[in-house]
TORKOL-4160 file (C-alpha; in steps of 0.2 Angstrom, whole numbers, padded with zeros to 4 digits, m for minus):
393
<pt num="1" X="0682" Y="0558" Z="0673"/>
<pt num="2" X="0676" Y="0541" Z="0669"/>
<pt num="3" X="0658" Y="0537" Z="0673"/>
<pt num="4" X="0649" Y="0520" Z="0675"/>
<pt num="5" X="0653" Y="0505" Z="0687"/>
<pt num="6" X="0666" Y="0493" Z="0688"/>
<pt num="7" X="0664" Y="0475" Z="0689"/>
<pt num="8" X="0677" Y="0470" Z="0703"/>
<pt num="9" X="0669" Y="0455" Z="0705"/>
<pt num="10" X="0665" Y="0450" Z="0690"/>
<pt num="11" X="0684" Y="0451" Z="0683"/>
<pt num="12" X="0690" Y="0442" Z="0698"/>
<pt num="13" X="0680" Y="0428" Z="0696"/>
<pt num="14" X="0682" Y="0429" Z="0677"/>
<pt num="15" X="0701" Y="0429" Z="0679"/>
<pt num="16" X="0700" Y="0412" Z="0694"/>
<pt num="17" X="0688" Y="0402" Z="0683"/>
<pt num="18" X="0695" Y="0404" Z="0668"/>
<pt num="19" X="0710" Y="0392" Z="0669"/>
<pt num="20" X="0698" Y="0376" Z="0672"/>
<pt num="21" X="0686" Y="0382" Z="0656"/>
<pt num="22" X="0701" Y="0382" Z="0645"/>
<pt num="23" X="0706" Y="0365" Z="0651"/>
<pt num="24" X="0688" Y="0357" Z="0646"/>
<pt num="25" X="0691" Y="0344" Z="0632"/>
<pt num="26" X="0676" Y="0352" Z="0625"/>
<pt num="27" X="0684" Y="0371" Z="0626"/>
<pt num="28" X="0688" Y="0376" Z="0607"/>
<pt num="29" X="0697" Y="0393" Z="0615"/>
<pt num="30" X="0706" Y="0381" Z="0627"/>
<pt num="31" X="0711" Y="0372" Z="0610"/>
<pt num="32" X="0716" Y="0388" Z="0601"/>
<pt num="33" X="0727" Y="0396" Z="0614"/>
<pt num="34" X="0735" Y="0380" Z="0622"/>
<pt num="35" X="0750" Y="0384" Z="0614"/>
<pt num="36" X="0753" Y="0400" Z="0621"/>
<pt num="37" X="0746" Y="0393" Z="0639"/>
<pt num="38" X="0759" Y="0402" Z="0649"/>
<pt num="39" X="0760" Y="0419" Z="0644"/>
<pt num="40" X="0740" Y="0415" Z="0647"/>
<pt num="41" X="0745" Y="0411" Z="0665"/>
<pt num="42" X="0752" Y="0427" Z="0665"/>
<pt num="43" X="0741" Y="0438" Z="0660"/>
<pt num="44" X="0728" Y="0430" Z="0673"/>
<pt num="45" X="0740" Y="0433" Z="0687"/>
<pt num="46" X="0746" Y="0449" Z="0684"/>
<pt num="47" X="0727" Y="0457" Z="0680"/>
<pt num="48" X="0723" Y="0448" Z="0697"/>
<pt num="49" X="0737" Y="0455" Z="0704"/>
<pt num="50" X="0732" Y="0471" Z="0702"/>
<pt num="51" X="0715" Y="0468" Z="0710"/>
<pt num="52" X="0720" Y="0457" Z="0723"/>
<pt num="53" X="0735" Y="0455" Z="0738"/>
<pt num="54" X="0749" Y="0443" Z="0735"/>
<pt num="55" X="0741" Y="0433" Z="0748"/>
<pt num="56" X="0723" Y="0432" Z="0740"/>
<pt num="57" X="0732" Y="0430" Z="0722"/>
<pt num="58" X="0738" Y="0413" Z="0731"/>
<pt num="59" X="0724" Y="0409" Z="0739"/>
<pt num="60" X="0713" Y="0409" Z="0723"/>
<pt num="61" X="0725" Y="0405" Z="0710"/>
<pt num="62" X="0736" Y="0392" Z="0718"/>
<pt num="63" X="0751" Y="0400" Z="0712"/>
<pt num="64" X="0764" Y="0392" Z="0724"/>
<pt num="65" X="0752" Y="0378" Z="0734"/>
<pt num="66" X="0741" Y="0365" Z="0726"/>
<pt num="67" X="0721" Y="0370" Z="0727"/>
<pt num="68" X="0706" Y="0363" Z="0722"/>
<pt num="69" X="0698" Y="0366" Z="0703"/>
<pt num="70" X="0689" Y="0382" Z="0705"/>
<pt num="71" X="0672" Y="0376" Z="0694"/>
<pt num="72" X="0660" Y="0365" Z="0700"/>
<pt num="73" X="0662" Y="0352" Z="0687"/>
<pt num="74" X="0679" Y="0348" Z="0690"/>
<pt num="75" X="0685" Y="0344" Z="0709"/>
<pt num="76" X="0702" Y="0340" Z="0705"/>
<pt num="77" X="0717" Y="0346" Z="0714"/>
<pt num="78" X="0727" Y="0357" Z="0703"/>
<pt num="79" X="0745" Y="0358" Z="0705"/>
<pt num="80" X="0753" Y="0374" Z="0710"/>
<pt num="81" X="0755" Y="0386" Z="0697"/>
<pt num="82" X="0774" Y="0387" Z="0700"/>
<pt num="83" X="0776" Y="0369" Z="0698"/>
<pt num="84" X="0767" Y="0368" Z="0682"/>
<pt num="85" X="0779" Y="0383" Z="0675"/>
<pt num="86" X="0797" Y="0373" Z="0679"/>
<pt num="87" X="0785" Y="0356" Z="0670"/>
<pt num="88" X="0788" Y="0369" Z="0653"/>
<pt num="89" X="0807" Y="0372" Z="0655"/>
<pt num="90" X="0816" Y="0363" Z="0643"/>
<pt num="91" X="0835" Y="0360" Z="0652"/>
<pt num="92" X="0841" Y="0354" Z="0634"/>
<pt num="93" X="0838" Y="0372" Z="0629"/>
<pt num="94" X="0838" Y="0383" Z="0642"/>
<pt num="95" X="0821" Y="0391" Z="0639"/>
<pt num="96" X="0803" Y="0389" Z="0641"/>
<pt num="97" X="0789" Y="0383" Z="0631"/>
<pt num="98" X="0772" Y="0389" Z="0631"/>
<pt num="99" X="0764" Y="0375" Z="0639"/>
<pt num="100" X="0769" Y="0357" Z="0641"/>
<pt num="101" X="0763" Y="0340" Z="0638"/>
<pt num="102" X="0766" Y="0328" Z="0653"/>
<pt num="103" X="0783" Y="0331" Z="0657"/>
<pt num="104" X="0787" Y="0337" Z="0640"/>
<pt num="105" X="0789" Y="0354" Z="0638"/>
<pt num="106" X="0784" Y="0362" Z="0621"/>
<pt num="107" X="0798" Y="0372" Z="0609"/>
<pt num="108" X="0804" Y="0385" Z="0619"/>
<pt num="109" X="0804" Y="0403" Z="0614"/>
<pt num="110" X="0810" Y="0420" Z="0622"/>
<pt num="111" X="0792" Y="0428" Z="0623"/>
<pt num="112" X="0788" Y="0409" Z="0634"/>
<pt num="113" X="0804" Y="0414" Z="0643"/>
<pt num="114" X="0800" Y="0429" Z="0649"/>
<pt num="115" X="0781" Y="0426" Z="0653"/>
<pt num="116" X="0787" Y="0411" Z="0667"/>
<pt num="117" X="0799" Y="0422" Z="0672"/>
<pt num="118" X="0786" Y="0437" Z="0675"/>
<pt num="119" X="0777" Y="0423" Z="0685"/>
<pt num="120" X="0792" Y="0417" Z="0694"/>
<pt num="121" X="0794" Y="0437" Z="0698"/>
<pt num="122" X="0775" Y="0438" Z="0705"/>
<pt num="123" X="0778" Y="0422" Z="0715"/>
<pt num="124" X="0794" Y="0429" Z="0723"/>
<pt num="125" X="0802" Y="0413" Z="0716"/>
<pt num="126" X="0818" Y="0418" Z="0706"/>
<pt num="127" X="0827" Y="0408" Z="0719"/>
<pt num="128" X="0819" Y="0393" Z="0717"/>
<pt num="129" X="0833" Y="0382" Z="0717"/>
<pt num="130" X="0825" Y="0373" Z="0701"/>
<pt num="131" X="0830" Y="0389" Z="0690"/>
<pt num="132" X="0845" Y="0386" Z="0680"/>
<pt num="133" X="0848" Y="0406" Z="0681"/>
<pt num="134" X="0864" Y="0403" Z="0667"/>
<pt num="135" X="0858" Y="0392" Z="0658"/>
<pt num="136" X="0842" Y="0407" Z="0652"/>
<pt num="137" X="0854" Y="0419" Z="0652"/>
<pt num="138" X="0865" Y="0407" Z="0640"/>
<pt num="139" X="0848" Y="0405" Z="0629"/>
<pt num="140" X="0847" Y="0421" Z="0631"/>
<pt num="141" X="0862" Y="0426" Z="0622"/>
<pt num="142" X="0861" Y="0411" Z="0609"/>
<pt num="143" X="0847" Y="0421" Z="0603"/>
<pt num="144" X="0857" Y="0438" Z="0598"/>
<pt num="145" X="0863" Y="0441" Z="0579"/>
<pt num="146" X="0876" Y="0449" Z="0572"/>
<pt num="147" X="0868" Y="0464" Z="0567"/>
<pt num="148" X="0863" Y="0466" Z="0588"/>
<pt num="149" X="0844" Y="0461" Z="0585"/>
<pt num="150" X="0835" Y="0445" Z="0595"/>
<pt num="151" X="0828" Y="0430" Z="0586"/>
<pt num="152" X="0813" Y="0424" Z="0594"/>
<pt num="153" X="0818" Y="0406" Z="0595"/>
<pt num="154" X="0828" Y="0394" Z="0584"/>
<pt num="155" X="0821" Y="0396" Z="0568"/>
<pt num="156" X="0825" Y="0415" Z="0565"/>
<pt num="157" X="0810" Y="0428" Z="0566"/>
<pt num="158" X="0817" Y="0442" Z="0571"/>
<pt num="159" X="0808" Y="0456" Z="0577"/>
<pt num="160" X="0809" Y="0471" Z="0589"/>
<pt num="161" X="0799" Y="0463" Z="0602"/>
<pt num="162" X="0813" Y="0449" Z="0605"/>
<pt num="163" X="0824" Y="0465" Z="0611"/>
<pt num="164" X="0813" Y="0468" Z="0622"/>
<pt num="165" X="0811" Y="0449" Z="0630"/>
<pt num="166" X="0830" Y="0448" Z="0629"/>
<pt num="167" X="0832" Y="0463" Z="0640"/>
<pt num="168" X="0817" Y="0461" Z="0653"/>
<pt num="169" X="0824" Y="0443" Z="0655"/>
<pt num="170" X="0840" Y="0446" Z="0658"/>
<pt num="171" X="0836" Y="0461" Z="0671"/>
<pt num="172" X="0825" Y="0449" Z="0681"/>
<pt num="173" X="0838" Y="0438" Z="0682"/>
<pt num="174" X="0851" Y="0454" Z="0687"/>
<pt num="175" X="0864" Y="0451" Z="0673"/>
<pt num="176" X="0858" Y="0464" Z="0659"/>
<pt num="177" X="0874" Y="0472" Z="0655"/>
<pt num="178" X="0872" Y="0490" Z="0653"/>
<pt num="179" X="0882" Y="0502" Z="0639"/>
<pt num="180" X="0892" Y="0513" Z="0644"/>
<pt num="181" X="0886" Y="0531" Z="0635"/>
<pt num="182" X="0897" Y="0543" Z="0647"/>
<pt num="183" X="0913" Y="0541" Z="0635"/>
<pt num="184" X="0919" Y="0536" Z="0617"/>
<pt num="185" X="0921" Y="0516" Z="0624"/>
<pt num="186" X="0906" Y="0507" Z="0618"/>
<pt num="187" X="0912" Y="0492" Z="0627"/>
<pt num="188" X="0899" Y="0486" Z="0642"/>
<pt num="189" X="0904" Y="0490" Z="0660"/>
<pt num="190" X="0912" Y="0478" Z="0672"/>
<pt num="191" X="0909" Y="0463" Z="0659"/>
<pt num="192" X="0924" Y="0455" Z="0651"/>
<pt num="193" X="0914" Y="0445" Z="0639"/>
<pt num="194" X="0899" Y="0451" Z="0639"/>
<pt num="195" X="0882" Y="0441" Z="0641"/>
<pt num="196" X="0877" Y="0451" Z="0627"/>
<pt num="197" X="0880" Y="0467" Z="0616"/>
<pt num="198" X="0868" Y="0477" Z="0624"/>
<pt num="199" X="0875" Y="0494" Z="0613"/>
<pt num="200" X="0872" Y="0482" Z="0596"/>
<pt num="201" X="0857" Y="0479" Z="0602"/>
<pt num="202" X="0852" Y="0497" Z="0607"/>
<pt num="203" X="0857" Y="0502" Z="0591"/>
<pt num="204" X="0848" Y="0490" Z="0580"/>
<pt num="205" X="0833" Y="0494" Z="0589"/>
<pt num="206" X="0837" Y="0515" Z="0584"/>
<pt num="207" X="0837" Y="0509" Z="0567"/>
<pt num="208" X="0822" Y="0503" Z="0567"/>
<pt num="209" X="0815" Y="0519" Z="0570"/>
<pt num="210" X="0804" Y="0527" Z="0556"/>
<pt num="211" X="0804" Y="0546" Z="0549"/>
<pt num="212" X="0786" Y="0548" Z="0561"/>
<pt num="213" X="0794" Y="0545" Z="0576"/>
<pt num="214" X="0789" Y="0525" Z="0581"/>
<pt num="215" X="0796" Y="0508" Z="0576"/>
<pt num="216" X="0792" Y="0497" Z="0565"/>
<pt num="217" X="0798" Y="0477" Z="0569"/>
<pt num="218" X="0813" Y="0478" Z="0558"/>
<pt num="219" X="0821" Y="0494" Z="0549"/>
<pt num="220" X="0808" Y="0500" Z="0535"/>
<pt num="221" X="0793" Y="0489" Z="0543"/>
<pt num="222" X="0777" Y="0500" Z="0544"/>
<pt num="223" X="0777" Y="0510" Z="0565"/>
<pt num="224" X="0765" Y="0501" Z="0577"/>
<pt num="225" X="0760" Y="0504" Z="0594"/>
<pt num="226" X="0766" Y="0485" Z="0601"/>
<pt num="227" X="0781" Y="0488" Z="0592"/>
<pt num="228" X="0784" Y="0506" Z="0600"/>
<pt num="229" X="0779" Y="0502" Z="0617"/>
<pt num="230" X="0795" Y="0486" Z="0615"/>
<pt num="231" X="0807" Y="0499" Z="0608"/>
<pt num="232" X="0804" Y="0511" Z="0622"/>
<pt num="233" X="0805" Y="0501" Z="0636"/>
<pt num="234" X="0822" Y="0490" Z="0628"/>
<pt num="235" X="0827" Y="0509" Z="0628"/>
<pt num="236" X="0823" Y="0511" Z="0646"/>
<pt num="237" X="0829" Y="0496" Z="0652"/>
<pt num="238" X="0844" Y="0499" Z="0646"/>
<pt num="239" X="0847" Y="0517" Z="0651"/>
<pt num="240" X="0847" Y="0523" Z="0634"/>
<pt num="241" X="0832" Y="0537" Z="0630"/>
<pt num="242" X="0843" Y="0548" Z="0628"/>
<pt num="243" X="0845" Y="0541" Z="0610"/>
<pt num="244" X="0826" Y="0546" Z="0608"/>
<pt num="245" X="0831" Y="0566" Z="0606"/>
<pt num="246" X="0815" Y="0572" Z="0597"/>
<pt num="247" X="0803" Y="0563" Z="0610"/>
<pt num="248" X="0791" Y="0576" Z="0607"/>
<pt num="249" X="0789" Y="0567" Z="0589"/>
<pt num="250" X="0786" Y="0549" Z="0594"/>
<pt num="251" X="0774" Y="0556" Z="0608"/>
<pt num="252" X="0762" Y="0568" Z="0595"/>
<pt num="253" X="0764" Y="0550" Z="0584"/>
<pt num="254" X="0755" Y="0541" Z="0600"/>
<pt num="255" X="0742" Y="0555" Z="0604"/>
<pt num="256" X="0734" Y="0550" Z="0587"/>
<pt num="257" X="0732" Y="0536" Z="0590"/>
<pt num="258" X="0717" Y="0541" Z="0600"/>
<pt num="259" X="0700" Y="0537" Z="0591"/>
<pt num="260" X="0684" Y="0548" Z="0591"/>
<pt num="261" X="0679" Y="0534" Z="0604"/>
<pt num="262" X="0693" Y="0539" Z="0618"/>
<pt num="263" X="0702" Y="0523" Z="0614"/>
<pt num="264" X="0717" Y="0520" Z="0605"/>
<pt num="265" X="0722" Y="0511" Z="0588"/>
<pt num="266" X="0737" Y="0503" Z="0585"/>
<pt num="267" X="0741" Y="0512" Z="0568"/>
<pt num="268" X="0731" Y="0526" Z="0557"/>
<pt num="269" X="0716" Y="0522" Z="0550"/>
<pt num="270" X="0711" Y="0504" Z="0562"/>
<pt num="271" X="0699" Y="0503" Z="0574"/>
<pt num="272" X="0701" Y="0506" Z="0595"/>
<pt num="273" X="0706" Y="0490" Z="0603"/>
<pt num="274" X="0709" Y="0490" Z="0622"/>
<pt num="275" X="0726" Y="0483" Z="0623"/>
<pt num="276" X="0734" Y="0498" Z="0616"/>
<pt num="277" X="0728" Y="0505" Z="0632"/>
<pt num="278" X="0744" Y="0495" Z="0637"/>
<pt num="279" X="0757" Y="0500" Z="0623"/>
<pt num="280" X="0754" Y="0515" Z="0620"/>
<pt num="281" X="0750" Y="0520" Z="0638"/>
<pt num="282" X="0767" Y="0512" Z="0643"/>
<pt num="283" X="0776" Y="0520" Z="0633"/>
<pt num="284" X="0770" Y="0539" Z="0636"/>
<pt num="285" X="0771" Y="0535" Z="0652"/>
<pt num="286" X="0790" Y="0532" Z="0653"/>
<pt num="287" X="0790" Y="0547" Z="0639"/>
<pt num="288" X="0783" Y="0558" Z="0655"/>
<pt num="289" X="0768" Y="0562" Z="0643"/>
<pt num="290" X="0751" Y="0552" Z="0647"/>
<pt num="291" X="0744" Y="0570" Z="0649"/>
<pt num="292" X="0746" Y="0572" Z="0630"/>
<pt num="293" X="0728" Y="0562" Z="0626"/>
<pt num="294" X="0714" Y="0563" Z="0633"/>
<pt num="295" X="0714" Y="0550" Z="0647"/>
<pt num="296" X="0694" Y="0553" Z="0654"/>
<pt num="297" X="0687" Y="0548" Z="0637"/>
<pt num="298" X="0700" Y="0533" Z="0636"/>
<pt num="299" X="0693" Y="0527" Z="0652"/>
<pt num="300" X="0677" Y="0528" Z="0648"/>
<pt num="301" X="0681" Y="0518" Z="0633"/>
<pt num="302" X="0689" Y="0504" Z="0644"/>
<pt num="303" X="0675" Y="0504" Z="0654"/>
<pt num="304" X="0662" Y="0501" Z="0641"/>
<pt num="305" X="0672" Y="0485" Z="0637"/>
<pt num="306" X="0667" Y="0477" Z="0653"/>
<pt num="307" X="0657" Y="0461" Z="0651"/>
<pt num="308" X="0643" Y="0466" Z="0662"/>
<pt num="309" X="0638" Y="0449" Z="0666"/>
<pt num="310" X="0652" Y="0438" Z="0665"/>
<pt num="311" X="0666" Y="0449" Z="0670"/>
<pt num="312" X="0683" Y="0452" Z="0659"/>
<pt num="313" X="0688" Y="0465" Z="0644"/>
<pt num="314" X="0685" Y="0465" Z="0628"/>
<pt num="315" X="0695" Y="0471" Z="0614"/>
<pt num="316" X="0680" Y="0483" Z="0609"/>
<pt num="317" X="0663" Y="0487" Z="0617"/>
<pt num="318" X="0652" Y="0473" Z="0614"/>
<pt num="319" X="0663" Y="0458" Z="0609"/>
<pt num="320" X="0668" Y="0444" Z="0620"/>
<pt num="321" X="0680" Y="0446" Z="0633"/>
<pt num="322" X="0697" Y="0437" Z="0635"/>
<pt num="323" X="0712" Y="0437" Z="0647"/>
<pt num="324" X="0725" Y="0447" Z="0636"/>
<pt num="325" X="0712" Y="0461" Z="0635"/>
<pt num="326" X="0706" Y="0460" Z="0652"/>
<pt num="327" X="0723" Y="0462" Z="0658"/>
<pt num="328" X="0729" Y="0477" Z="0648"/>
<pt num="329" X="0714" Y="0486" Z="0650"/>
<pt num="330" X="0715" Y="0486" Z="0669"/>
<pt num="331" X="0734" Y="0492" Z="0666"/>
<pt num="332" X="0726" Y="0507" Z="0654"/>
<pt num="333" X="0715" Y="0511" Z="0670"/>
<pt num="334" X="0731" Y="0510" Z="0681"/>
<pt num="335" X="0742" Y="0520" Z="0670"/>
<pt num="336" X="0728" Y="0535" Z="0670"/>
<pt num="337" X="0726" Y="0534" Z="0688"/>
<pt num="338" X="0705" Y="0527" Z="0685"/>
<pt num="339" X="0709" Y="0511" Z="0695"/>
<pt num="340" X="0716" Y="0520" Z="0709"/>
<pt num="341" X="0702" Y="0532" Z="0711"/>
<pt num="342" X="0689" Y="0517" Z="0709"/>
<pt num="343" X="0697" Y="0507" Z="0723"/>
<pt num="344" X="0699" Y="0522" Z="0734"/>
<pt num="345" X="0680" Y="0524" Z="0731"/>
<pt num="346" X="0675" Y="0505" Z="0733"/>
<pt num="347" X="0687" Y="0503" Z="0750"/>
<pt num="348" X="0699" Y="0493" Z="0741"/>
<pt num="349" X="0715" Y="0496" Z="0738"/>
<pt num="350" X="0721" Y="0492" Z="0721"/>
<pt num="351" X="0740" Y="0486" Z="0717"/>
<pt num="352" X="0748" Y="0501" Z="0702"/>
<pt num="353" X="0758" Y="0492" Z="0687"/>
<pt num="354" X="0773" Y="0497" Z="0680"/>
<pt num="355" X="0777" Y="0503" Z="0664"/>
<pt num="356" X="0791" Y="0495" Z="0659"/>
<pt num="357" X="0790" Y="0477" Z="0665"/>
<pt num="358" X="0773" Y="0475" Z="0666"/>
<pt num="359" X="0772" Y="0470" Z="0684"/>
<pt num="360" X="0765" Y="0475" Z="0698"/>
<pt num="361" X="0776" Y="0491" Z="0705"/>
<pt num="362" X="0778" Y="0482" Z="0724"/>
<pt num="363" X="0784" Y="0467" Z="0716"/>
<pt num="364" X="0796" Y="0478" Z="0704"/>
<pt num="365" X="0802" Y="0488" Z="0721"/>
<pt num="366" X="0803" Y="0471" Z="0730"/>
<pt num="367" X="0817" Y="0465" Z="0714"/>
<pt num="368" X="0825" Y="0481" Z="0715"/>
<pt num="369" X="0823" Y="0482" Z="0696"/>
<pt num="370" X="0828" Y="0501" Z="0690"/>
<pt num="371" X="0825" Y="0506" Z="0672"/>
<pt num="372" X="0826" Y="0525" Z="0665"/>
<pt num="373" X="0811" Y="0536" Z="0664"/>
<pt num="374" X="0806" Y="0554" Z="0655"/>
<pt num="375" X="0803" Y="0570" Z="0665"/>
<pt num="376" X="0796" Y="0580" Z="0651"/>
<pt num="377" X="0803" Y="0597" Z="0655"/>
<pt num="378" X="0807" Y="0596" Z="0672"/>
<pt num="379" X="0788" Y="0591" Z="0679"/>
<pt num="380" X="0790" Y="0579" Z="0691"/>
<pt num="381" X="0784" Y="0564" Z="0687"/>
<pt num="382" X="0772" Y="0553" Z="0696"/>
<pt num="383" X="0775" Y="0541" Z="0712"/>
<pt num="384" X="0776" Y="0524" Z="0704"/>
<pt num="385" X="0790" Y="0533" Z="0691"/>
<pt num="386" X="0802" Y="0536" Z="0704"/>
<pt num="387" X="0809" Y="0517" Z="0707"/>
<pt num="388" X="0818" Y="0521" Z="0690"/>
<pt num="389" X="0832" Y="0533" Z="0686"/>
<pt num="390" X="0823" Y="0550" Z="0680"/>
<pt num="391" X="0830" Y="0558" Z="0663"/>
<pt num="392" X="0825" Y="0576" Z="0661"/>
<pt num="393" X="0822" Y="0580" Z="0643"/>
């Protein structure tokens, strides 16, 4: 098992304080990343989320109640997290943008979309009267081409990921249509016009699929980890592993993707980088085959990414920490069990994440969000698996 301490403290008051550094005129990774500010906001509550009770994440973060600047320079009042989220819809569009300038909201994207929505989720504010739950789900379905893939916004990129987004937004709203694979009839169940065509869209994302078992972005684009963790869980949001068959292949393809180090690259022949903790964890995980590497060494390599003085995760042992890393590695030491046994040793009791939808499980329990999961051979699989339908393959 993993050996060497764990710096609770340090990573909640990395993950509190950070907001009000990036905010600093003078910040140049405030500069850098303002763009992408909520999927930021994101990240920060759902790694304190799974350190920290709803109440406490409120208390410290000021996600639905106004609070005070949490560094000493700065004794401003801070508007609710909540609030500043709807400040980035753009009603003209139906989306969100990834942060927003006075009350103008940048160019909203699916990936922005989904990250106020995952935010929305932690809240429990999916009711607030001030989401426009059609008009997403509209934006939404704007965003689907002919061929069943997902642009990412108005100007076209297209990529496996946008699936993804399309399907997680529309399943925390409730109006994901699902295929109906028991007969011949392709057409979605109990939808007259459908939202969207979620078979299409299963299919595109099956022919991405490359002859080593992961997924590439598009069909013929090079398999990646991010990119296999998005195809997975499209797949078991919509209730469609089944497609997988030869899960045995896609799952050997993840299990090398473990370095010499414990951690995992994202393709042969790169370096270990903590966030695949995340992608490629996720996706064995719903595979029913997180056994399949060796999760003692990977947790040890999370570990050793710890900022030992400043609190956060880096990408690599050594480097400067930052929230996106901080955030998946603590889902790496949840998906192994590591941050369970730590808390049970420390007296504290640490929230689990969930594979699919990358919240925490009680809020994907409190939603009632059901995806499809792998029981690899009958073996039962583990508790936070069993919110979600159980395939046994």
């Amino acid at each position: 098992a993993p050996v060497g301490p764990f710096y609770d403290a340090l990573h909640a008051n990395y993950i509190v304080t950070l907001g009000d550094k990036l905010d600093s005129p003078t910040s140049y990774e405030g500069a850098v990343t303002e763009h992408l500010r909520v999927s930021g906001v994101y990240w920060s509550l759902a790694a304190l989320a799974l350190l920290r009770n709803e109440d406490e994440v409120d208390d410290l973060m000021g996600l639905t109640k106004p609070i005070q600047a949490a560094t000493e320079k700065n004794n401003n009042i801070r508007s609710a997290i909540v609030d500043w989220v709807f400040q980035c819809y753009d009603a003209r569009v139906g989306g969100f943008g990834g942060n927003c300038s006075g009350e103008n909201p940048h160019d909203t994207h699916l990936l922005y979309t989904l990250s106020a929505l995952q935010i929305l989720a932690i809240s429990d504010s999916l009711d607030d009267e001030r989401l426009d739950k059609d008009a997403i789900v509209n934006y939404v379905s704007s965003l689907q081409n002919d061929d069943g893939s997902f642009s990412g916004d108005e100007w076209g990129e297209i990529d496996t990921r946008f699936t993804y987004i399309a399907f997680s937004c529309l399943a925390l709203l409730k109006r994901l249509p699902l295929p109906d694979w028991s007969s011949s009839n392709t057409q979605v169940v109990s939808e007259e016009k459908p939202i969207i065509d979620t078979y299409k869209a299963v299919k595109y994302i099956m022919s991405c699929r490359n002859f080593d078992g992961g997924f590439g972005c598009v069909p013929g684009a090079e398999s990646h980890a991010g990119q296999v963790f998005t195809c997975v869980g499209a797949l078991s949001i919509a209730q469609s592993l089944h497609l997988l068959e030869d899960a045995d292949l896609l799952s050997w393809w993840l299990a090398e993707r473990q370095c010499d180090s414990g951690g995992l690259n994202g393709r042969p022949e790169k370096q270990a980088d903590v966030c695949y903790s995340w992608w490629i964890l996720s996706a064995l995980s719903i595979l029913g085959r997180v056994d399949w590497i060796n999760t003692g060494k990977l947790g040890q390599f999370i570990l050793n990414c710890q900022d030992d003085e400043d609190g956060g995760i880096a990408d690599r042992p050594m480097d400067m920490p930052d929230v996106y890393h901080t955030f998946f590695g603590l889902c790496g030491l949840s998906l192994i069990g590591q941050l369970e046994k730590i808390g049970s040793n420390e007296g504290r009791n640490y929230r689990q994440i969930d594979p699919v939808f990358a919240l925490p499980t009680d809020v994907v329990s409190r939603l009632g969000l059901r995806a499809q999961v792998i029981s690899n051979g009958g073996v039962d699989v583990e508790k936070r698996l069993k919110l979600h339908s159980i395939l046994d393959m």
